[in-house]
KOLROKE-173218 format. One record per residue (C-alpha): residue in one letter; y, z, x. Coordinates in pm, 1 decimal, always signed. Layout:
<volum><code>A</code><c2>Y</c2><c3>Z</c3><c1>X</c1></volum>
...
! end
This chain:
<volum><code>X</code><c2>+9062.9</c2><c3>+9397.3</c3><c1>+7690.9</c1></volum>
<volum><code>X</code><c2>+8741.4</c2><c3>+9566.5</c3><c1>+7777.4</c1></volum>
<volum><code>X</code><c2>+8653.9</c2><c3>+9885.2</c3><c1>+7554.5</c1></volum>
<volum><code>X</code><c2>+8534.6</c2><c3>+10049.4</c3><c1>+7872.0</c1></volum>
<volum><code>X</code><c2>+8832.0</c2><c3>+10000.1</c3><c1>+8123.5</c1></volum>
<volum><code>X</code><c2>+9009.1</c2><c3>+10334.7</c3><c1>+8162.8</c1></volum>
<volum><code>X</code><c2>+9375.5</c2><c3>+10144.9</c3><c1>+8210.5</c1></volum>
<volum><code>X</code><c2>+9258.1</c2><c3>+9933.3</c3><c1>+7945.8</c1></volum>
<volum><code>X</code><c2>+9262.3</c2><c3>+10227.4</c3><c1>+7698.0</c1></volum>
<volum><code>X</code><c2>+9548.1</c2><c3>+10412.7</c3><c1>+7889.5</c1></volum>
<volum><code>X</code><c2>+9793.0</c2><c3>+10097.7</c3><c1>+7788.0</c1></volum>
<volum><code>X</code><c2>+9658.4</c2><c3>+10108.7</c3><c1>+7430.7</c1></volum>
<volum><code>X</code><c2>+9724.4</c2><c3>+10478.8</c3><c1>+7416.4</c1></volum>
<volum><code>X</code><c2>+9389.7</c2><c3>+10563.1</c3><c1>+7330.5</c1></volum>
<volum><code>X</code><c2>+9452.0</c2><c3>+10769.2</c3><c1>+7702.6</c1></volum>
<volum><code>X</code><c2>+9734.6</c2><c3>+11017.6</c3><c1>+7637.5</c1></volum>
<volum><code>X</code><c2>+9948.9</c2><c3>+10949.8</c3><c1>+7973.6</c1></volum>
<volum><code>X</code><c2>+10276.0</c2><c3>+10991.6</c3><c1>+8060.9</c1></volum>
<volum><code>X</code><c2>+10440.9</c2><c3>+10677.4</c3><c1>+8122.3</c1></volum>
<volum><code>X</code><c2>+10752.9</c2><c3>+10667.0</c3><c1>+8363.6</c1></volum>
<volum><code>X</code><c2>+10775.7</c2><c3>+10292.1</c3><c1>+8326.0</c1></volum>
<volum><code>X</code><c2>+10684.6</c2><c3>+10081.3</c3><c1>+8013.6</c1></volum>
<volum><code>X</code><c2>+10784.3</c2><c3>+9722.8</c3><c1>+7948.3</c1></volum>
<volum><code>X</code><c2>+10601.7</c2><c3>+9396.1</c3><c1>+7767.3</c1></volum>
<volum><code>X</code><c2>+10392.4</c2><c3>+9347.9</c3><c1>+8059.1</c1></volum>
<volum><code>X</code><c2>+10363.4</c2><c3>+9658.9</c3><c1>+8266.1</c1></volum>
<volum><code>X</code><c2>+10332.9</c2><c3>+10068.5</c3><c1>+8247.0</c1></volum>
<volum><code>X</code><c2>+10387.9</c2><c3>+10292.0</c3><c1>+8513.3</c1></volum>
<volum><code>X</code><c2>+10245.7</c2><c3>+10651.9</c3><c1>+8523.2</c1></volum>
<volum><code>X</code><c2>+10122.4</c2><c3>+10870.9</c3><c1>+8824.1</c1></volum>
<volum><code>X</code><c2>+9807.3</c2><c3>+10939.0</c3><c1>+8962.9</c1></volum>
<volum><code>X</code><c2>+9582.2</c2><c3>+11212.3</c3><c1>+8883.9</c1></volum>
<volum><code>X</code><c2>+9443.4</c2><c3>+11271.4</c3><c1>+9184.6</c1></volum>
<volum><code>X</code><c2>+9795.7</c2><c3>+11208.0</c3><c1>+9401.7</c1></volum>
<volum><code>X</code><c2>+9716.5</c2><c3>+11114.2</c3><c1>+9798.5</c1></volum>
<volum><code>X</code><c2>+10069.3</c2><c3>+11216.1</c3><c1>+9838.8</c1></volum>
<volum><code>X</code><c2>+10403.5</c2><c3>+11408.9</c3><c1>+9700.0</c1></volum>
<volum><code>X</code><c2>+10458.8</c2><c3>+11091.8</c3><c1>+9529.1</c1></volum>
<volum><code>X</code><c2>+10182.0</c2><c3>+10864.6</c3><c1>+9401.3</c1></volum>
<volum><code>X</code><c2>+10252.4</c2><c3>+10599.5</c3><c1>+9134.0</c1></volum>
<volum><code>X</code><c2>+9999.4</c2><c3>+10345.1</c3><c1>+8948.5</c1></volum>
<volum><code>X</code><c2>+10144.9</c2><c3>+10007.5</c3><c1>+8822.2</c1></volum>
<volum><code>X</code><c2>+9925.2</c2><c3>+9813.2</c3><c1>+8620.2</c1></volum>
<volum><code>X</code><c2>+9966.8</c2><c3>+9529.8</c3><c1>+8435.0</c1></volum>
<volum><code>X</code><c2>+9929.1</c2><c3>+9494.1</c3><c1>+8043.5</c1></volum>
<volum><code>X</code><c2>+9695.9</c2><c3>+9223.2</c3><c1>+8111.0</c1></volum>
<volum><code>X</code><c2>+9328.8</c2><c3>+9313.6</c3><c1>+8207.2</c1></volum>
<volum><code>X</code><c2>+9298.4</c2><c3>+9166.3</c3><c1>+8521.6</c1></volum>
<volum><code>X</code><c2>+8933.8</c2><c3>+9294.6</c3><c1>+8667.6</c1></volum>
<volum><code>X</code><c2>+9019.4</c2><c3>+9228.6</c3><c1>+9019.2</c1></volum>
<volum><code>X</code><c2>+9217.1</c2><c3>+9048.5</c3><c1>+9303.1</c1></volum>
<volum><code>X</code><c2>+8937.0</c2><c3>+8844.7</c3><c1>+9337.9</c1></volum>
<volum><code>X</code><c2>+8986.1</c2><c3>+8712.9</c3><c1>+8976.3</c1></volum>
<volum><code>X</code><c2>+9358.2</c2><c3>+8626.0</c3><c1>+8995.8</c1></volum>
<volum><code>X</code><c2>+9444.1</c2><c3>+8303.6</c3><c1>+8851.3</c1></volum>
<volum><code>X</code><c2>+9723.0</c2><c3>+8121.7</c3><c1>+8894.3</c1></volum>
<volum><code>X</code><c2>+9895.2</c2><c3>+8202.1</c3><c1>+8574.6</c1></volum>
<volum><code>X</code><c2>+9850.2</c2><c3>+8532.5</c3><c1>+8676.6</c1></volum>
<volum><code>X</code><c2>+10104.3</c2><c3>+8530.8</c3><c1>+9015.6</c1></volum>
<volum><code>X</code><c2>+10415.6</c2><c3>+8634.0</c3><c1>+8785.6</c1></volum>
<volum><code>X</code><c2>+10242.3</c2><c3>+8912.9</c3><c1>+8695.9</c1></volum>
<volum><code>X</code><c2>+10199.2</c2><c3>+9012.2</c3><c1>+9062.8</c1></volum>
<volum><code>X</code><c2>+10547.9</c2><c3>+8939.5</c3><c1>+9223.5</c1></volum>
<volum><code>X</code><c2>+10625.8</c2><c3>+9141.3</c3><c1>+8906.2</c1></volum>
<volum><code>X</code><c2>+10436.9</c2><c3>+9475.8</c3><c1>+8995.1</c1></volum>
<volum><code>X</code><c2>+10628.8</c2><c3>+9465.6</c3><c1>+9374.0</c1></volum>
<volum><code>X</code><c2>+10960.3</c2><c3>+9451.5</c3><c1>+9220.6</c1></volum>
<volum><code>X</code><c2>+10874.3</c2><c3>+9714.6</c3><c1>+8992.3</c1></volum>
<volum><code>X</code><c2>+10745.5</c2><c3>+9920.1</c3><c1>+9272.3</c1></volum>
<volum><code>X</code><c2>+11118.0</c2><c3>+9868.0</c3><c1>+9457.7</c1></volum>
<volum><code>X</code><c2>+11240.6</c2><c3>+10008.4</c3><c1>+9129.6</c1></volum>
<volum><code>X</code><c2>+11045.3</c2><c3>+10301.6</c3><c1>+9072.0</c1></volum>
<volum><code>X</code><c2>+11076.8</c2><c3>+10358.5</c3><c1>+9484.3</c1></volum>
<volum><code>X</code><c2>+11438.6</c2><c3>+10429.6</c3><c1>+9442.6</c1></volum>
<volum><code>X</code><c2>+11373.9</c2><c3>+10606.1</c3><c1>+9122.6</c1></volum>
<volum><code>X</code><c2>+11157.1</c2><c3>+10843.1</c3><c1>+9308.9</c1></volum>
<volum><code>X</code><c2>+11353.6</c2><c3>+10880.6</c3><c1>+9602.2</c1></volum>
<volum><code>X</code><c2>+11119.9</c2><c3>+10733.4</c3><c1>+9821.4</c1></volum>
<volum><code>X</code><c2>+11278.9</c2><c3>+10403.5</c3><c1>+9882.8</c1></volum>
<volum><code>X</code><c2>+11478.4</c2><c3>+10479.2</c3><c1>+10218.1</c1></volum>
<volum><code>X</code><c2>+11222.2</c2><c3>+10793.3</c3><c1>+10368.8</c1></volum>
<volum><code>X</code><c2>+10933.3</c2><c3>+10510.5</c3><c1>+10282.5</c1></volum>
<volum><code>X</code><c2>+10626.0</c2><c3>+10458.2</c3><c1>+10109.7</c1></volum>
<volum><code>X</code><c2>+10326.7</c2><c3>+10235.9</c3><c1>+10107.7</c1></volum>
<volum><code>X</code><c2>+10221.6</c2><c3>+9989.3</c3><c1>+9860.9</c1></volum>
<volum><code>X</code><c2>+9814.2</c2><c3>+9963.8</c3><c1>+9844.0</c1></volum>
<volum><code>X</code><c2>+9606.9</c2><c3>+9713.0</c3><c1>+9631.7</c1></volum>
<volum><code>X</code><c2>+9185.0</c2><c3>+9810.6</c3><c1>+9639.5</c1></volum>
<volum><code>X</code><c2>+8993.1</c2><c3>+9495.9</c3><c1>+9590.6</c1></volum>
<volum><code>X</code><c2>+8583.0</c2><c3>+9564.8</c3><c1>+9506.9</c1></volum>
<volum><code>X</code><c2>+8429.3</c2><c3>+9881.9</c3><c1>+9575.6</c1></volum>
<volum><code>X</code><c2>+8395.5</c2><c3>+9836.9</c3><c1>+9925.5</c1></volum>
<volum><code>X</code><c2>+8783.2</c2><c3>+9836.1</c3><c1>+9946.4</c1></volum>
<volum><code>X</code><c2>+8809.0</c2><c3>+10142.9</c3><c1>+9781.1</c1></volum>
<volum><code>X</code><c2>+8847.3</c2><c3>+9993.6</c3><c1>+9422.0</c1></volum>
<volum><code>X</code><c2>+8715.5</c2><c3>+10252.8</c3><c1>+9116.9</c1></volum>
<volum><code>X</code><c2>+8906.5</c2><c3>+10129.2</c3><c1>+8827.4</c1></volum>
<volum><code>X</code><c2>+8778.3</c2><c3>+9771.8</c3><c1>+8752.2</c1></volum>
<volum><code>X</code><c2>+9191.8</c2><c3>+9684.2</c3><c1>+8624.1</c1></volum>
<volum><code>X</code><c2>+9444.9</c2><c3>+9516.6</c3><c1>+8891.3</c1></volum>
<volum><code>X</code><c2>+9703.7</c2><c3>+9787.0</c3><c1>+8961.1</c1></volum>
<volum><code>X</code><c2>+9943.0</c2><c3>+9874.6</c3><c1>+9255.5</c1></volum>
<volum><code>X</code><c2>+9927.4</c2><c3>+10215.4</c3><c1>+9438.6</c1></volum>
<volum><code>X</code><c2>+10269.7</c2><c3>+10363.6</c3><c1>+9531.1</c1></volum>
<volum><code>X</code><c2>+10229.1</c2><c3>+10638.4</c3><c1>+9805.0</c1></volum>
<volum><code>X</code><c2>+10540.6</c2><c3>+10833.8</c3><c1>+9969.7</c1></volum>
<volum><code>X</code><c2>+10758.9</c2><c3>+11140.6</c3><c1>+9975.5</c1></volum>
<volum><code>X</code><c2>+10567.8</c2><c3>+11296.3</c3><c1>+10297.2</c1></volum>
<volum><code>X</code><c2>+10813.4</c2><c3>+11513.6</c3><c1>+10523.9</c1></volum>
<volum><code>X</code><c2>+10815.0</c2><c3>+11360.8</c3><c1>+10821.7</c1></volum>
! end
């Protein structure tokens, strides 16, 4: 795991977060600047830099992030109103944090 990777530390606890989820492989927590009422992060334990470096070990861990985003969608009451699930890849699509890890957006009134 890369010293310098924020989720990196975060998982390690060197990154005092609240965690609504933790398992083995995963921790959930919410994000600090929040797009909407509800806005989740699920990363993976694993450092993952990008998308783009997925191997194929490495699909588990990603059909394993969307069923804990069902979860935590009916946790946070957002699983019949909606919400959408967003992945960044690179900077040009948005990425900041260099670590694989789901957005969970909902909870708008509408």
């Amino acid at each position: 795991m890369p010293s310098d990777c924020l989720f990196c530390r975060i998982v390690n606890r060197d990154v005092p977060t609240r965690f609504l989820y933790e398992d083995d492989d995963y921790v959930v927590f919410r994000d600090i600047n929040p797009a909407a009422p509800v806005h989740l992060l699920l990363v993976p334990k694993k450092h993952i830099r990008s998308m783009n470096d997925l191997e194929k070990e490495d699909s588990a861990i990603i059909s394993g992030l969307f069923m804990i985003a069902r979860d935590m969608a009916k946790e946070q009451g957002v699983n019949e109103s909606g919400y959408k699930l967003l992945f960044n890849v690179e900077k040009g699509g948005g990425q900041v944090i260099f670590h694989v890890h789901l957005h969970l957006i909902g909870g708008w009134n509408r």
